[in-house]
Each structure stands twice: as structure tokens, then as C-alpha cells.
N, CA, C and O of each residue as an XYZ file, in Angstrom:
240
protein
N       0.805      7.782     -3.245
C       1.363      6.933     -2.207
C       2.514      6.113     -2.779
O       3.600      6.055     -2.202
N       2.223      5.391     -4.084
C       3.212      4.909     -4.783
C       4.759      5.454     -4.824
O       5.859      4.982     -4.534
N       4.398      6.359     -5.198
C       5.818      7.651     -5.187
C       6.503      8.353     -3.918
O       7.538      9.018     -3.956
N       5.804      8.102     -2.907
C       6.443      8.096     -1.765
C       7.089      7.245     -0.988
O       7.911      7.598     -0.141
N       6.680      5.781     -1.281
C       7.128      4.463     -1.051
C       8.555      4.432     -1.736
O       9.692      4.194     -1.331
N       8.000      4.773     -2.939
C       9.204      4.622     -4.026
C      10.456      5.227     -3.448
O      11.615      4.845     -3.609
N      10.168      5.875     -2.998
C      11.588      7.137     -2.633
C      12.094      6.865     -1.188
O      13.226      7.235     -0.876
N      11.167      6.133     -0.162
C      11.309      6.108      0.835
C      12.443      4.605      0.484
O      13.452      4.386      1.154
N      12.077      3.906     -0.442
C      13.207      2.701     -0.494
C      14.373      3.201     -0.961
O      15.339      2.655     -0.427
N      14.716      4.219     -1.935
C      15.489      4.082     -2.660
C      16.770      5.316     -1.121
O      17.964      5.611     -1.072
N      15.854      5.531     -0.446
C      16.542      6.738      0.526
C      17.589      5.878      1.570
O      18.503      6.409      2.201
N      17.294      4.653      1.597
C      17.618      3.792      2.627
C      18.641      2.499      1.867
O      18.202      1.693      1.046
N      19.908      2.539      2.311
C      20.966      1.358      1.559
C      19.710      0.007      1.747
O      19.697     -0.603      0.678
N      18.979     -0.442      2.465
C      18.635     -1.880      2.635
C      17.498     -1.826      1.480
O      16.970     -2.879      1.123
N      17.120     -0.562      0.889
C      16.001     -0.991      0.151
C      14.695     -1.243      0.701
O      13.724     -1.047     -0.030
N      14.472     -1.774      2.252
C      13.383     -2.594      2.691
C      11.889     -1.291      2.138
O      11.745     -0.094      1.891
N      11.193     -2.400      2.188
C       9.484     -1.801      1.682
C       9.532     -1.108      3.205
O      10.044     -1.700      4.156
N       8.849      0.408      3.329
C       8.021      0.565      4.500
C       6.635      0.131      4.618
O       6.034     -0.184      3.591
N       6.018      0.073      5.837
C       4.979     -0.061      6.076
C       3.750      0.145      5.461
O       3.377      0.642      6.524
N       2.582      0.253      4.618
C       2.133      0.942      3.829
C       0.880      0.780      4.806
O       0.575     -0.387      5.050
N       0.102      1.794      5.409
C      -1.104      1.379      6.684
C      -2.404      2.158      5.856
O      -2.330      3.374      6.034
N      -3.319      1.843      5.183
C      -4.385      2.148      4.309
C      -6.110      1.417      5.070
O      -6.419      0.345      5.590
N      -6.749      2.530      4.787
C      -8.187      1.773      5.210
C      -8.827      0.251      4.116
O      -8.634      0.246      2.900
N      -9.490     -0.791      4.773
C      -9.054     -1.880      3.712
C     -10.187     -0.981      2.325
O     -10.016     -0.973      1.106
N     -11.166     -0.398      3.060
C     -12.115     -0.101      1.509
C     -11.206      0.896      0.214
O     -11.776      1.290     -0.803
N      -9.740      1.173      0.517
C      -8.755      1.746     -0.124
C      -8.477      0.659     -0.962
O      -8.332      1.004     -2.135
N      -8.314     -0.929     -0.681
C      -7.807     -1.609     -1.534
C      -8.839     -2.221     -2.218
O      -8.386     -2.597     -3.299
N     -10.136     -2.533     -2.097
C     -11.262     -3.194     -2.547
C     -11.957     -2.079     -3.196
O     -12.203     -0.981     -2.696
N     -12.288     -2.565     -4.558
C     -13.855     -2.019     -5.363
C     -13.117     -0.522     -6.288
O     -11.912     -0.514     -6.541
N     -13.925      0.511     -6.652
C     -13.525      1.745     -6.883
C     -12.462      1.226     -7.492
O     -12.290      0.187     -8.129
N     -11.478      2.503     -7.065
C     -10.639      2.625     -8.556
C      -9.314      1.419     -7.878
O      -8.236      1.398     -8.472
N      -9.440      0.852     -7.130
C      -8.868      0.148     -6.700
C      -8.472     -0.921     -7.460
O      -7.273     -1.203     -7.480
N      -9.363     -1.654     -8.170
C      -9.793     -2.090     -8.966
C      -9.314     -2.060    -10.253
O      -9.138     -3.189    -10.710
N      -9.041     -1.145    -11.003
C      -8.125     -0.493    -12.188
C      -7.149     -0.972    -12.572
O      -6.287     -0.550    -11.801
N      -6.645     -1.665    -13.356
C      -5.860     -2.464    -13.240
C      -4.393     -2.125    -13.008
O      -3.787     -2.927    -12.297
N      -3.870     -1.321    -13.370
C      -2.659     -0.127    -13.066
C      -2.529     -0.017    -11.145
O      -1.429      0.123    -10.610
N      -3.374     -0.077    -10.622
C      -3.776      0.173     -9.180
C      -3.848     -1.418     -8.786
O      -3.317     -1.791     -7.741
N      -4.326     -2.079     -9.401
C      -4.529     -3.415     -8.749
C      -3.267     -3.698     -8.553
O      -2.931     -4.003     -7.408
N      -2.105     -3.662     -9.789
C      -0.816     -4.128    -10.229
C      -0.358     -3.553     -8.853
O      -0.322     -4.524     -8.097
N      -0.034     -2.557     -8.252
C       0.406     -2.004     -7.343
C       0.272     -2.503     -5.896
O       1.163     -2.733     -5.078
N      -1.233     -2.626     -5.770
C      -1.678     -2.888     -4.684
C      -0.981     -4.271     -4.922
O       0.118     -4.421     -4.389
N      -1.422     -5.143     -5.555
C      -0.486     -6.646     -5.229
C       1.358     -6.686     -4.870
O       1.939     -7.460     -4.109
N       1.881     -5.705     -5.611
C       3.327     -5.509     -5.250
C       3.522     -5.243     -3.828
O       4.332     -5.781     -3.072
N       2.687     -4.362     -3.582
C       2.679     -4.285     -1.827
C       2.725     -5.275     -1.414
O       3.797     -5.726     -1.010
N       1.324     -6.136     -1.350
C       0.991     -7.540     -0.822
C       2.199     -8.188     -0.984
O       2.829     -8.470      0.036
N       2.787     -8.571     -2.415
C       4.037     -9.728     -2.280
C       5.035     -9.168     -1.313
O       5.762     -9.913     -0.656
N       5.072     -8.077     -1.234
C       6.583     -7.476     -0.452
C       6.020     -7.897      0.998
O       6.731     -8.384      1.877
N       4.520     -7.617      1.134
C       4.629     -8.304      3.006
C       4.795     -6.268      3.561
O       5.117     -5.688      4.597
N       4.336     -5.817      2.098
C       4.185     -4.216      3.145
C       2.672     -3.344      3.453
O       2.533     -2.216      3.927
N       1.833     -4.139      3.080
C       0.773     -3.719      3.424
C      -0.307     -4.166      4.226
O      -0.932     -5.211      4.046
N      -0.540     -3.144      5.315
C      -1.391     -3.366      6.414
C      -2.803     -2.135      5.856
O      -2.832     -0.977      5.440
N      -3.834     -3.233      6.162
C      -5.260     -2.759      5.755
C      -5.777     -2.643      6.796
O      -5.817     -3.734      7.365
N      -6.392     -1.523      7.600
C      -7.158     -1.302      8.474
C      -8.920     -1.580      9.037
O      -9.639     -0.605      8.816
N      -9.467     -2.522      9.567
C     -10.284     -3.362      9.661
C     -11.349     -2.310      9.582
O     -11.212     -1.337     10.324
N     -12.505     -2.373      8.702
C     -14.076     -1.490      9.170
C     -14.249     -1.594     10.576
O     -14.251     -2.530     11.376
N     -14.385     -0.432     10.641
C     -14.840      0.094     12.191
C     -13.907      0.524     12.862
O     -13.995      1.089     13.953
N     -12.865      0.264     12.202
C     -11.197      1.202     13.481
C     -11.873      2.506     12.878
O     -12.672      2.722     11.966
N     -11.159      3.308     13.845
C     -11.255      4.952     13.897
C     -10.045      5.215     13.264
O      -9.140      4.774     13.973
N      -9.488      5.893     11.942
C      -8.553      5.816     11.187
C      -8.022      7.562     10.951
O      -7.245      8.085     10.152
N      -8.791      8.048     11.967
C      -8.840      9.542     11.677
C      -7.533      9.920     12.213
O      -7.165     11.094     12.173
């Protein structure tokens, strides 16, 4: 996902972060957790590009 983000900024003159839309148990626990992955997941957060999807939405 990282690497698609990555490219999706660099494709666009403004740079802006896209959207990043993930189930929230994607960002909590597991390898989430890892610190390489944590580092990431927070870069999202500061940019204001990640939306976590609440338990119980239908995400299919």
C-alpha cells in the first residue's frame, strides 16, 4: 500500500497524500504494530490521509 501511495504523490505536481481507506483492525495489534509499519501508519495519520473503517461496516 505504501508503494502505491508513494507513486500516486509523486504522479501528481501538488504532491497531495491520497486518501488511504483501511479496516481500523489493519492499523491496531498484528503486524501493525512492527515498528517499520507503525512508522508508516503514523506518517499517514500526520498527513491527515488516513481513514479507518469502523467494526461492523461491511468493507467487502
Amino acid at each position: 500500500v505504501n508503494a502505491v501511495v508513494n507513486a500516486m504523490r509523486q504522479k501528481f505536481p501538488s504532491r497531495k497524500w491520497p486518501l488511504i481507506i483501511v479496516h481500523n483492525r489493519r492499523i491496531k495489534g498484528g503486524r501493525a504494530d512492527d515498528p517499520p509499519n507503525r512508522r508508516i501508519i503514523e506518517k499517514w495519520r500526520t498527513a491527515d490521509a488516513l481513514y479507518a473503517t469502523p467494526t461492523g461496516s461491511n468493507d467487502d
